[in-house]
C-alpha positions in Angstrom: -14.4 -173.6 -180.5 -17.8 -172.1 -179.4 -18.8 -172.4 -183.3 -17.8 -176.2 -183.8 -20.1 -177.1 -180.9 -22.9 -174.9 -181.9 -22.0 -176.2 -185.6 -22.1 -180.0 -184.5 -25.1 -179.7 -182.4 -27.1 -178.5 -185.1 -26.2 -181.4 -187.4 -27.0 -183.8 -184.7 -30.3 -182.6 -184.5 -31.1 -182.2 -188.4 -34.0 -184.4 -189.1 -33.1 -184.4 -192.6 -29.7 -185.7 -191.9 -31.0 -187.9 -189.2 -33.2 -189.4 -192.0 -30.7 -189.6 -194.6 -28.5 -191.9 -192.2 -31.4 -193.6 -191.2 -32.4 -195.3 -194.3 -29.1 -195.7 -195.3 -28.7 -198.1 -192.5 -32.0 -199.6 -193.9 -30.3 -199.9 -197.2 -27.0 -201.4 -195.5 -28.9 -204.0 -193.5 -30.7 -205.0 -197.0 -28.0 -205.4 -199.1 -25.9 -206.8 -196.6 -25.3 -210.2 -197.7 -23.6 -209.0 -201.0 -22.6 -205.9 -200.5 -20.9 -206.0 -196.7 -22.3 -203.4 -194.0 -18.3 -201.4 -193.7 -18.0 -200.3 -196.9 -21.9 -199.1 -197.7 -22.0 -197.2 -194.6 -18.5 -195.8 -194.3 -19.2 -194.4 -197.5 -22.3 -193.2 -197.3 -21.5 -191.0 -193.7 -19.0 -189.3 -196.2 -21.3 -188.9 -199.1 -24.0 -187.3 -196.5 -21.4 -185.2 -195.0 -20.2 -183.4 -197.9 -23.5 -183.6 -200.1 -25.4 -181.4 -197.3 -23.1 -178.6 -196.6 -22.9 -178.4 -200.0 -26.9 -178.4 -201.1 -28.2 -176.5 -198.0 -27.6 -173.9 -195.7 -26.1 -176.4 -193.3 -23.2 -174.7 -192.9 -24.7 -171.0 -192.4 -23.1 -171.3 -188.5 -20.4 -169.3 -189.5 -18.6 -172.2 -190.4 -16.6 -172.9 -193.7 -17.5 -175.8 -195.6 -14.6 -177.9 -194.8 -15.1 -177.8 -191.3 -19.1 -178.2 -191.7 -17.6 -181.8 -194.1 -15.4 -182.5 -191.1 -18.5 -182.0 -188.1 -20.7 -183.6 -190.5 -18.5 -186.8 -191.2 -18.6 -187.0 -187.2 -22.2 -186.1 -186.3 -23.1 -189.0 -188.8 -20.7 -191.3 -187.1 -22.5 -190.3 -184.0 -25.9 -191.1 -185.6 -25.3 -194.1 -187.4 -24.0 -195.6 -184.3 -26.9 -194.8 -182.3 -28.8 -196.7 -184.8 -26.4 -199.2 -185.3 -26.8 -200.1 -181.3 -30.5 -200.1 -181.4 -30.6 -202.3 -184.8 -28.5 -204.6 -183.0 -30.0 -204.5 -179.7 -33.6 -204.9 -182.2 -31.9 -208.5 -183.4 -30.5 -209.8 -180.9 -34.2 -209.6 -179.5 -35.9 -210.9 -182.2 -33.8 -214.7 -181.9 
């Protein structure tokens, strides 16, 4: 249990995965009016998740790589929504 926290605290501080979520809210917010904002970003939290476990040493914890996926689907949850609040809280400002 001790490993999942350690595991998910590391990918909530990963600036490259913090980055990677980042613009692809940027993207989202862009291509929102055709595209929808669900979809993009449901998919792309997944595609992050399993793309970095897979291309770095992400999940050198200790961890294997489904759990790192599974962590990693939920620290980018956490993350997008962080940025989802402040976008939102950024708009509703701006009217």
């Amino acid at each position: 249990m001790s490993r999942m926290i350690e595991l998910l605290g590391t990918q909530l501080t990963d600036p490259f995965r913090i980055g990677l979520i980042f613009f692809l809210l940027v993207t989202a917010v862009r291509t929102r009016h055709s595209m929808g904002m669900r979809a993009p970003l449901a998919m792309g939290v997944v595609f992050v998740a399993i793309l970095l476990p897979l291309t770095t040493e992400a999940g050198a914890v200790g961890a294997t790589r489904l759990s790192a996926v599974l962590s990693g689907i939920l620290a980018n949850a956490v993350i997008l929504a962080v940025f989802l609040a402040g976008w939102t809280l950024w708009e509703r400002r701006s009217r």
